[in-house]
Backbone bond lengths (Angstrom), bond angles and torsions (degrees), N, CA, C in turn:
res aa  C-N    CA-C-N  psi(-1)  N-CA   C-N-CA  omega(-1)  CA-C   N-CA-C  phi
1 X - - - 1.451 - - 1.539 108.64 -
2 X 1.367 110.91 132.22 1.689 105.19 176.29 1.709 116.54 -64.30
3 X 1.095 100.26 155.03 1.139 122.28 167.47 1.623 142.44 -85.60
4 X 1.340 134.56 110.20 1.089 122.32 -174.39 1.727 130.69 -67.13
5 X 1.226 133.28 -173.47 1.757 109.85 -178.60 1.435 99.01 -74.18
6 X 1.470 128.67 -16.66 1.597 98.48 -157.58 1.993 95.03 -102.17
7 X 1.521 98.55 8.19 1.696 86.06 -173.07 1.651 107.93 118.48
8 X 0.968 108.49 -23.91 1.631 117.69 178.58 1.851 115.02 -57.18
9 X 0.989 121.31 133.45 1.249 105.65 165.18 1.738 104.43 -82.00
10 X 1.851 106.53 153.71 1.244 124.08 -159.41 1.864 94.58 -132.13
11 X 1.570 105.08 133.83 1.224 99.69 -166.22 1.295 110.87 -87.08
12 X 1.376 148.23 162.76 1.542 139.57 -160.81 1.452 108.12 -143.09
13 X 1.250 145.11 98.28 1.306 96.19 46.78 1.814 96.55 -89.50
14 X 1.248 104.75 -164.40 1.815 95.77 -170.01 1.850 88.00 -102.82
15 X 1.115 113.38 155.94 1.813 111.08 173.35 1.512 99.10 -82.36
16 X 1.615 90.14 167.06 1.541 122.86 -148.44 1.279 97.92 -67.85
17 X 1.480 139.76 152.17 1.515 145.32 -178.07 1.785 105.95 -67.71
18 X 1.089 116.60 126.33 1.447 117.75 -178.42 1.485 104.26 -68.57
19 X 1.890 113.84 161.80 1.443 120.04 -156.39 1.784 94.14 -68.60
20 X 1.102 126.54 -25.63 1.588 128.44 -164.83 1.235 111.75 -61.20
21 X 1.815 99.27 -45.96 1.525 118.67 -170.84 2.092 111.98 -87.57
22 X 1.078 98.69 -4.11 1.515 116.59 179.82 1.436 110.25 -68.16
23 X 1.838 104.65 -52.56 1.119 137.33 -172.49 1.589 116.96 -86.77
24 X 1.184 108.59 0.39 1.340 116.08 172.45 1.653 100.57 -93.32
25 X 1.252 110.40 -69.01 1.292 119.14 168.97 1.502 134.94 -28.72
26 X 1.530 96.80 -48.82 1.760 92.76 152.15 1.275 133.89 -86.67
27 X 1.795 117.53 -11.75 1.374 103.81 133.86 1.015 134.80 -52.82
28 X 1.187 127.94 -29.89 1.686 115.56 -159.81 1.460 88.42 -89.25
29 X 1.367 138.82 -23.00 1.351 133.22 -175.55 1.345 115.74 -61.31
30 X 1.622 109.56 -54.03 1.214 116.86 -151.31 2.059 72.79 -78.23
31 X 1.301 139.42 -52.64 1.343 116.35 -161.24 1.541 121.27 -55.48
32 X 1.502 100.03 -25.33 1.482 102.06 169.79 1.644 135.08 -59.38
33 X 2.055 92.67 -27.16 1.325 93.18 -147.34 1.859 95.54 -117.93
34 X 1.961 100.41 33.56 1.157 92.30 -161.99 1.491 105.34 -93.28
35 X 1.332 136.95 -176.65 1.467 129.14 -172.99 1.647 99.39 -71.05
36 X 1.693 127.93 -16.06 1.410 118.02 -137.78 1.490 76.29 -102.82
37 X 1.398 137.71 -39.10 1.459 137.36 161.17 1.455 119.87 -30.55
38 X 1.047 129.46 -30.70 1.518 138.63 -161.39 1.559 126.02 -117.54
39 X 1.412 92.70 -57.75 1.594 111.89 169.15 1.516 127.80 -58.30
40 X 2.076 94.81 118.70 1.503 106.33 -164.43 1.705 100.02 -85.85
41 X 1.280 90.24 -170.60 1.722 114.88 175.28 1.417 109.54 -155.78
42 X 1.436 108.04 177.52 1.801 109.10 169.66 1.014 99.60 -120.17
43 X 1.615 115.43 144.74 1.319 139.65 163.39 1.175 98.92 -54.26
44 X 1.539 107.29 132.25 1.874 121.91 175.04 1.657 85.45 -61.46
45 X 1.523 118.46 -59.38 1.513 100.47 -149.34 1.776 116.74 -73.71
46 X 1.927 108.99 -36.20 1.369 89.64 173.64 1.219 115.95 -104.54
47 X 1.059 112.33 -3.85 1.981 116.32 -166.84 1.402 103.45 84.42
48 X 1.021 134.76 1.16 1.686 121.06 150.66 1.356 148.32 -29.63
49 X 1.381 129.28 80.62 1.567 104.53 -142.32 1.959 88.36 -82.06
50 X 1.543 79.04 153.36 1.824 104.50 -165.65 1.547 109.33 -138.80
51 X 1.217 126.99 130.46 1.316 140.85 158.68 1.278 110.29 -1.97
52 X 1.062 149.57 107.60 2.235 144.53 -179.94 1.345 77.34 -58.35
53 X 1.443 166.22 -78.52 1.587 142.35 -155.05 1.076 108.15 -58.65
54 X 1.356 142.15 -33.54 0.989 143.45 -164.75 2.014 120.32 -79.91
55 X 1.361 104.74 -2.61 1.728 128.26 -158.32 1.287 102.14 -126.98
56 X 1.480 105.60 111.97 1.661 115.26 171.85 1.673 91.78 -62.55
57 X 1.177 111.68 139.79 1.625 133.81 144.26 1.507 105.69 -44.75
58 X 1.912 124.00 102.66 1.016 122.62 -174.52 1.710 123.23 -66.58
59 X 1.611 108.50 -8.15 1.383 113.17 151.38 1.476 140.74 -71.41
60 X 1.516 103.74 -14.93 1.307 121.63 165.43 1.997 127.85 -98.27
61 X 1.359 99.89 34.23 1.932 127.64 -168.81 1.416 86.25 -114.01
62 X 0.680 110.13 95.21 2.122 147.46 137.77 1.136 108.05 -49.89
63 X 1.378 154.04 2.99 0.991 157.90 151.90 1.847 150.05 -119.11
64 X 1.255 120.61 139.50 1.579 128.12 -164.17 1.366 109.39 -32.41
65 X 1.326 131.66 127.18 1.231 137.50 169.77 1.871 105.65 -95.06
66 X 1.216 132.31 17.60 1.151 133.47 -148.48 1.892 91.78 -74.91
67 X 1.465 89.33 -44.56 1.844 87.90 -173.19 1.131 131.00 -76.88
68 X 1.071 109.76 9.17 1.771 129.49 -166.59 1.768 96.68 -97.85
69 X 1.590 112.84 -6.10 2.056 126.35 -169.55 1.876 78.44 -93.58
70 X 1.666 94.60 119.53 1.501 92.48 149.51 1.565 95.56 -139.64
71 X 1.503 112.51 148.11 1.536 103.57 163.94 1.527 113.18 -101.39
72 X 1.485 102.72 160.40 1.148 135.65 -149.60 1.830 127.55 38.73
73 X 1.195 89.44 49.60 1.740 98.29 169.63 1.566 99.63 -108.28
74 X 1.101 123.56 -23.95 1.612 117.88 178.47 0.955 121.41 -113.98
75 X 1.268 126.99 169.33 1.406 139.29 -164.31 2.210 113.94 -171.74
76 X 1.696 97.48 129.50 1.111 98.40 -170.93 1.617 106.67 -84.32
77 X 1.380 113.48 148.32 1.492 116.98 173.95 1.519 118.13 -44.21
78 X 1.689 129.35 112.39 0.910 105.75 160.50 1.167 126.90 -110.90
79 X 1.520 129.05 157.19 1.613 151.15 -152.61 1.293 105.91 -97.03
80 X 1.421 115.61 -18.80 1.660 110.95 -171.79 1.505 109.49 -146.13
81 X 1.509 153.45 176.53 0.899 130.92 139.96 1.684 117.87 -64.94
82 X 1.522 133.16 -2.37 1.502 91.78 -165.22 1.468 77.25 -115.96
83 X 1.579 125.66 42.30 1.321 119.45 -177.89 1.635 88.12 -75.95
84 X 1.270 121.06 176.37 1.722 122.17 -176.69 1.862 89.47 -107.86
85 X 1.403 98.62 153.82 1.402 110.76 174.84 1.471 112.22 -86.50
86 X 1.241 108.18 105.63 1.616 119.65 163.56 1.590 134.97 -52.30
87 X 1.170 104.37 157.51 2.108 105.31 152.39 1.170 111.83 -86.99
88 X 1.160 154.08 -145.37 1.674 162.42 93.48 1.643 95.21 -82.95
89 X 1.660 109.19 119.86 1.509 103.94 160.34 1.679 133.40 -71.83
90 X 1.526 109.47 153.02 1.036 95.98 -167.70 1.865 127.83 103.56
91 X 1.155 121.20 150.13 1.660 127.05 163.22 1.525 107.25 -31.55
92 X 1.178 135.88 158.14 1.214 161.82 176.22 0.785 125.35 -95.64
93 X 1.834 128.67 52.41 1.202 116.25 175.57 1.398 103.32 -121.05
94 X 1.625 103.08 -165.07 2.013 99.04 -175.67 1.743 77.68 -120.50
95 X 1.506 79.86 139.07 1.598 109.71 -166.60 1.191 107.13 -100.92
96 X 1.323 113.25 -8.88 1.822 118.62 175.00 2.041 87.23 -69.89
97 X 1.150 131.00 -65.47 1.726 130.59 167.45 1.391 119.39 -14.48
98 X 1.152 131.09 99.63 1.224 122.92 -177.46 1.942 109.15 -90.17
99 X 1.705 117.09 -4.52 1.595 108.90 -176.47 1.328 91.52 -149.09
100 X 1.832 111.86 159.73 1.315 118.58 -174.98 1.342 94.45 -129.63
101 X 1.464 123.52 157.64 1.471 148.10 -118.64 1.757 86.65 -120.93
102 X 1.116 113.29 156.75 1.845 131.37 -179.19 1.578 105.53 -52.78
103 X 1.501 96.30 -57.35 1.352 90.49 -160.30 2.034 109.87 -86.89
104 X 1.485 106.08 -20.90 1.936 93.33 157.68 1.280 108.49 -64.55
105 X 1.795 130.13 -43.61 1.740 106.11 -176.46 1.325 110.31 -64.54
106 X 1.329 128.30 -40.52 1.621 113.99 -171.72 1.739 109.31 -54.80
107 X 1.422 116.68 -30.84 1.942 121.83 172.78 1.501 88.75 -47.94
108 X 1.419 102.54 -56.32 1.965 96.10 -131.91 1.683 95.38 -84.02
109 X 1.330 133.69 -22.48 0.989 139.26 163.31 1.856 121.67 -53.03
110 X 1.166 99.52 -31.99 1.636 113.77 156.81 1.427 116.38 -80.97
111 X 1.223 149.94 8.42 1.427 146.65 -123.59 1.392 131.54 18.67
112 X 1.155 127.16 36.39 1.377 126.14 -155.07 1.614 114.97 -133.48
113 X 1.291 113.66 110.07 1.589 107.80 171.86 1.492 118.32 -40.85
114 X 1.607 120.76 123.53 1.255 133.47 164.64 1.938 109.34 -31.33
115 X 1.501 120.10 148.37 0.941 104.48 -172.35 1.694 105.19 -82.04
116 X 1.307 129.97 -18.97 1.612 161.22 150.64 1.081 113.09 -37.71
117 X 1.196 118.81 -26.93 2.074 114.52 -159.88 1.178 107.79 -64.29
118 X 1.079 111.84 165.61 1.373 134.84 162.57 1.854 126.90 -67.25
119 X 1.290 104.81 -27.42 1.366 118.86 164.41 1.416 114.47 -67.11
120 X 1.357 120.94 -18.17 1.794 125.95 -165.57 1.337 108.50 -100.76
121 X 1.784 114.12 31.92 1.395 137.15 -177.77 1.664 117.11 65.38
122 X 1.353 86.64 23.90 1.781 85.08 145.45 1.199 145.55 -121.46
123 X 1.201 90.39 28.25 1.619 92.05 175.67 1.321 108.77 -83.36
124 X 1.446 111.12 157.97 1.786 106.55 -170.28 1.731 91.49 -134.65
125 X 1.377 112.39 -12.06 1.234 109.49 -169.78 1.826 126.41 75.62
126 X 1.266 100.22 173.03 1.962 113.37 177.89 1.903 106.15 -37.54
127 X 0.706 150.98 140.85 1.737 148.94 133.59 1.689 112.61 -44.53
128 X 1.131 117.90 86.94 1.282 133.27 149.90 1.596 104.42 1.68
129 X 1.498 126.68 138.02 1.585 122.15 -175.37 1.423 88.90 -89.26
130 X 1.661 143.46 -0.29 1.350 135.57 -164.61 1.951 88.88 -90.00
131 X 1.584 101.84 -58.95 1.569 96.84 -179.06 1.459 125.24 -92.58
132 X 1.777 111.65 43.17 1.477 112.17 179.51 1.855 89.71 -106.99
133 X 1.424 107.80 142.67 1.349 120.65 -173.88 1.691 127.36 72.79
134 X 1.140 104.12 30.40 1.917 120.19 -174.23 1.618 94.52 -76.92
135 X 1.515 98.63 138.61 1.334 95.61 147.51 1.349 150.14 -60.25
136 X 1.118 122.36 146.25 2.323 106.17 164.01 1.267 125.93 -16.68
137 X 1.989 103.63 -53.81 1.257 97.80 -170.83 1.840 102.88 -90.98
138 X 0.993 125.70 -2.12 1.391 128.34 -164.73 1.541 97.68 -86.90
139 X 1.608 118.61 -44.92 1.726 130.97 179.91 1.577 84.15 -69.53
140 X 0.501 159.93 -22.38 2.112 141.85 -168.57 1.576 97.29 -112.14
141 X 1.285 149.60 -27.58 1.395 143.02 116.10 1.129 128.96 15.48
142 X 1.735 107.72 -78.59 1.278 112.71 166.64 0.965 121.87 -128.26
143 X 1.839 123.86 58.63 1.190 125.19 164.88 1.729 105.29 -92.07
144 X 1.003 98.44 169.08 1.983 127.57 -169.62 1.990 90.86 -77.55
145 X 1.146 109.07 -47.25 1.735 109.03 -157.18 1.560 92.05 -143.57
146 X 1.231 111.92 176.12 1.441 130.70 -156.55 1.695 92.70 -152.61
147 X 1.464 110.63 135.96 1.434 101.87 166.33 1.671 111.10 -137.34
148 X 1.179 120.82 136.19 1.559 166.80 151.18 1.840 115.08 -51.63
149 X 1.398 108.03 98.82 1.384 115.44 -177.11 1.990 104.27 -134.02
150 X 1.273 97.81 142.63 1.386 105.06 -175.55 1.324 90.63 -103.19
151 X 1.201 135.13 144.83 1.960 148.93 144.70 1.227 108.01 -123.60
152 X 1.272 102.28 140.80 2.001 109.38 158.25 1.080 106.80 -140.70
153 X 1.348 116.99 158.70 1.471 115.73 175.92 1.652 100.46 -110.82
154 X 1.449 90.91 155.74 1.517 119.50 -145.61 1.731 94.76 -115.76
155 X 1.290 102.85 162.50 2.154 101.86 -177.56 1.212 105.11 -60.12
156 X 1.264 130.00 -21.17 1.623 112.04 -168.03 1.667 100.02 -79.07
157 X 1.444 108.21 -8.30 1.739 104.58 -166.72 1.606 124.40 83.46
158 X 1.280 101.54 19.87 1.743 95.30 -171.30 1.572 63.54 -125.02
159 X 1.776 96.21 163.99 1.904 127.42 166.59 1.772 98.37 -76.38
160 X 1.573 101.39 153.63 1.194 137.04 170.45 1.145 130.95 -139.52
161 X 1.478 128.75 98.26 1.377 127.07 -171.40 0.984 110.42 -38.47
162 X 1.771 146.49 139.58 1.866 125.76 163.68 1.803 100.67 -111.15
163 X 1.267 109.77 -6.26 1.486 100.04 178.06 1.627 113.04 -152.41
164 X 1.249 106.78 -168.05 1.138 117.22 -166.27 1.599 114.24 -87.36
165 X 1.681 120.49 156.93 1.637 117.03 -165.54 1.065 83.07 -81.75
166 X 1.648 117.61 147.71 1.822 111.77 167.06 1.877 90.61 -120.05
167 X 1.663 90.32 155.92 1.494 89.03 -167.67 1.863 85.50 -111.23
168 X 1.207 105.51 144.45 1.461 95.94 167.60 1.849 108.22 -129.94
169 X 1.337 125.15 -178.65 1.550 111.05 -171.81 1.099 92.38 -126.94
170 X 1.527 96.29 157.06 1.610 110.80 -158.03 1.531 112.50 -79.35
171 X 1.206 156.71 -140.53 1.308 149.31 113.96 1.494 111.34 -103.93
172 X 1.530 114.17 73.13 1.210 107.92 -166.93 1.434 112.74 -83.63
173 X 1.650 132.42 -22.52 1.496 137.72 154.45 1.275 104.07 -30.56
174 X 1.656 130.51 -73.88 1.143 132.93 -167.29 1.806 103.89 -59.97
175 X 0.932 114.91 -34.57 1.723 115.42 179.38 1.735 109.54 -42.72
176 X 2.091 80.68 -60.76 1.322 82.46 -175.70 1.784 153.32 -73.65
177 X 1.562 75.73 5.86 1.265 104.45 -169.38 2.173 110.44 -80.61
178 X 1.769 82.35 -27.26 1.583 89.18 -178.95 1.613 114.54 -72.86
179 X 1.628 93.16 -29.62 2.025 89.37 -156.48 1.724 102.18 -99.38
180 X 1.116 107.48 163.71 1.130 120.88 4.39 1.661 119.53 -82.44
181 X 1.079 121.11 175.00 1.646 124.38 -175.94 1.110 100.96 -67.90
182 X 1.525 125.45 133.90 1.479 135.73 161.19 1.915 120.92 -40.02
């Protein structure tokens, strides 16, 4: 006869789960398996996408955004060349983000830019409506760098990185010099 944890014998098969405890169970399912359980977001401050439970509501931050101001990490869209080159005023975050992540409030709650942020020259800003929907070969066109990865597959049959990503730079001056195509 099985045994229970404390030593008890436990009768087998065990009887059927009562209607209370049935109904718990498909609560706890459906709470598990709801979209609000799962569904990420990006941190306003680094762009991290993070759990929506997991993201203070950036209207509910009680604290200085002063360090999140760097100059010349941003830049406003321009429409023309003789448009003038801008700042974006203000902290450095992406404002499309409506919550920021545990570990940027514990930085900024100390005064201190996240080591992640977007102010620490990564921000890249919105996607231009000219380069939203590019192809593969159209994004490697006019990308900045090109990157270089070795794989082999190994006896078990799954890939194994054997070396390092190498970044190389594009010649995007000379690119631009061709297009558009005659």
């Amino acid at each position: 006869m099985p045994k229970s944890n404390n030593g008890a014998p436990t009768k087998f098969p065990p009887r059927p789960p009562s209607s209370p405890q049935i109904e718990q169970i498909v609560n706890d399912f459906c709470a598990d398996t709801s979209p609000s359980a799962f569904e990420e977001s990006g941190c306003a401050v680094c762009g991290e996408l993070k759990l929506r439970t997991d993201l203070t509501p950036i209207q509910d931050i009680r604290c200085d955004l002063s360090s999140l101001i760097s100059d010349g990490v941003t830049r406003k869209e321009r429409l023309a060349s003789k448009d003038p080159i801008e700042e974006l005023e203000g902290p450095i975050i992406d404002r499309l983000c409506k919550g920021v992540c545990g570990a940027c409030l514990t930085s900024l709650k100390k005064g201190k830019a996240p080591k992640l942020a977007l102010s620490n020259g990564l921000w890249l800003g919105p996607v231009p409506d000219a380069l939203k929907g590019l192809t593969f070969a159209e994004s490697m066109m006019i990308a900045h760098i090109r990157h270089n990865r070795a794989v082999v597959r190994v006896s078990s049959g799954r890939d194994k990185m054997v070396a390092n990503v190498i970044m190389f730079s594009n010649p995007t001056l000379a690119v631009y010099r061709m297009l558009p195509p005659s």
